[in-house]
C-alpha positions, 0 to 999 in steps of 0.5 A: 744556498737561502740565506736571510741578510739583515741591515740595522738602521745605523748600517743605512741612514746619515747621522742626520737620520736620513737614507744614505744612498751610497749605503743602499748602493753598496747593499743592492749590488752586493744583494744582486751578486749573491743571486747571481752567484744562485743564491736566494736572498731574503732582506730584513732591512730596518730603518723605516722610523729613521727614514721617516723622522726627517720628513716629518721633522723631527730631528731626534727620535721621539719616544712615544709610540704613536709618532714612531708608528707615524714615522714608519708609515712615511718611511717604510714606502720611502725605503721601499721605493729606493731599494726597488730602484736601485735592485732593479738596475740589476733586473731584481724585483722586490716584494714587501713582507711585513711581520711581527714577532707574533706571526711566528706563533700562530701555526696558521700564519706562520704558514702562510709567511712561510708559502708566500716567502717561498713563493716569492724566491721561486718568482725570482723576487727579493722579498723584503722583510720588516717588522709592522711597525705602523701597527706594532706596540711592544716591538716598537719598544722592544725594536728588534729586526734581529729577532725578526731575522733570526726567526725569518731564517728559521721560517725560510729554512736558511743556512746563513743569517747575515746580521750587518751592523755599523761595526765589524763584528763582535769584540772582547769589550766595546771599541768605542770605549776600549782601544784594546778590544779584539774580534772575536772571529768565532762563536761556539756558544753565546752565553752571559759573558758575551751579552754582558760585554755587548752592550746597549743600543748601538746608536740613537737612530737604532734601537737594537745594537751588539745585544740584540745581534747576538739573542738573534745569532742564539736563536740562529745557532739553535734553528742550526742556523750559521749566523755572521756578524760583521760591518756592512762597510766591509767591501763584499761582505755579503759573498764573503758571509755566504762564503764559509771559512772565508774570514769576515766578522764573528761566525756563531756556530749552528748548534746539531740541537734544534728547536721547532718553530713554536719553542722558538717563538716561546722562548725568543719572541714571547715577553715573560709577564710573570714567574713560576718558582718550582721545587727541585723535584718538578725541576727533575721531572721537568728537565730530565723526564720532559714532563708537564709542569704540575701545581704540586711543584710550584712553590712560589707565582711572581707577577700577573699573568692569563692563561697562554701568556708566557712565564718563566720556570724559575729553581730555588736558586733563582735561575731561570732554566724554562720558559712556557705557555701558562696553564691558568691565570696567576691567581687560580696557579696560586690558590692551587700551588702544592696541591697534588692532581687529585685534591685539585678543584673542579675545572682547573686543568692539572697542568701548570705549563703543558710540556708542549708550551715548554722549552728549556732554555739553552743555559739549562 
């Protein structure tokens, strides 16, 4: 079995920000088990910027970007450099793989992520991945080595994604604030009621929290991924994630539907920088007839946005059922909006969102 195990910040550093050895020893001999049990393990590890803040002398985590990236620079090799120890007493090599959610959407580095991880597992090597924060802008802010894992998992082709996490999976409300909250052992569909129960980040040293692990377990399910969220404190977590039907934490179940690797990364990775609001007759040709989005049914363009930046398609009620590869610059889509293909200007393309650049999303 390939499986992608993921650990959040929280799941590996002291309260005080700084690498909790015990943690790593834990995650290490449980990561040795699952290869020596013949399965290929990819680790998405989190915690760069929280290992570096400490040295740098910080003892909260600032908000600006220029120290955050200056803070996974001295942390990264740090949590590099221990995992390596500590794998290696189980005769385990690890290799360093940084990504962004943006390699995922260029075919020629995508397949290149994809050669060298598969490489890497045939070597009989760890690789661990993390997100660039030493370069990274928007997903430093947007913090996400759930979406990183998730899409991971899709580009290695796994059949489980393991998201460990400081709690023991997901509840009806938050068990910090709630002593009624029950584990949900079972996920058929991630939907809005679960995502508003979530919450926010789960703590000030991480910066993703219930929510991002369930946008990640979403985009799992619809890879046709197994996804498991569960506490990495949990004694042998990782086997009994692997194991399926084995109770630990909330299973999401993998979905028989399946997205590419480009309507995944359109529909997950790519922030929204504007809206397109469409008739119901573009909606029909849309959903039921997989048809381009044309400026005839465009009825109303929100915000401000270049051609192949991402928008979302929005009905007359406001619900956003699609998201896509703009066509044309906000302003040329309004100047055209409601004209039919034969009155449009010369050099402007006939298609507002082509049906290659657009996923319907899953609530649709």
């Amino acid at each position: 079995m390939k499986a992608v195990v993921k650990v959040g910040t929280s799941s590996i550093t002291r309260d005080t920000g700084e690498i909790d050895d015990d943690a790593l020893v834990k995650l290490a001999a449980e990561l040795a088990g699952a290869r020596a049990a013949g399965h290929d393990v990819v680790l998405v590890s989190s915690g760069a910027i929280a290992a570096g803040l400490p040295v740098l002398g910080f003892a909260d985590r600032p908000r600006d970007i220029g120290t955050l990236q200056a803070a996974a620079a001295v942390g990264q090799p740090r949590l590099m450099e221990r995992l390596g120890a500590l794998l290696s007493v189980h005769d385990l090599v690890v290799g360093q793989v940084l990504l962004t959610p943006y390699d995922f959407g260029h075919r020629s580095q995508y397949l290149h992520a994809r050669e060298t991880l598969a490489r890497l597992l045939e070597l009989g090597v760890v690789p661990v991945v993390n997100e660039n924060d030493t370069v990274a802008d928007d997903e430093i802010r947007f913090g996400d080595n759930d979406l990183i894992a998730a899409l991971v998992a899709h580009l290695v082709g796994a059949e489980v994604l393991v998201l460990l996490t400081d709690t023991s999976g997901v509840f009806t409300a938050d068990p910090r604030l709630d002593a009624a909250a029950s584990l949900i052992e079972e996920i058929r569909e991630v939907d809005a009621a679960l995502h508003a129960v979530a919450g926010g980040a789960g703590t000030a040293r991480g910066s993703g929290g219930m929510a991002s692990k369930l946008v990640a377990a979403r985009i799992a399910a619809w890879s046709g991924v197994r996804a498991v969220i569960a506490g990495a404190q949990e004694p042998d977590v990782v086997r009994r994630a692997l194991a399926d039907g084995e109770a630990v934490g909330t299973v999401v179940q993998p979905r028989a539907q399946r997205l590419s690797s480009r309507k995944l990364w359109i529909a997950f990775a790519l922030r929204a920088s504007g809206r397109v609001v469409v008739d119901d007759g573009a909606r029909v040709a849309l959903v039921e007839r997989g048809r381009s989005l044309l400026p005839a049914g465009v009825r109303e363009v929100e915000g401000v946005f270049q051609r192949e930046q991402a928008v979302e398609v929005v009905d007359g009620t406001g619900k956003v059922f699609a998201k896509g590869l703009a066509g044309m610059d906000a302003a040329t889509l309004r100047r055209v909006a409601g004209r039919r293909s034969a009155d449009l200007p010369e050099g402007v393309p006939h298609e507002a969102v082509h049906r290659d650049d657009l996923v319907l999303l899953p609530e649709a």
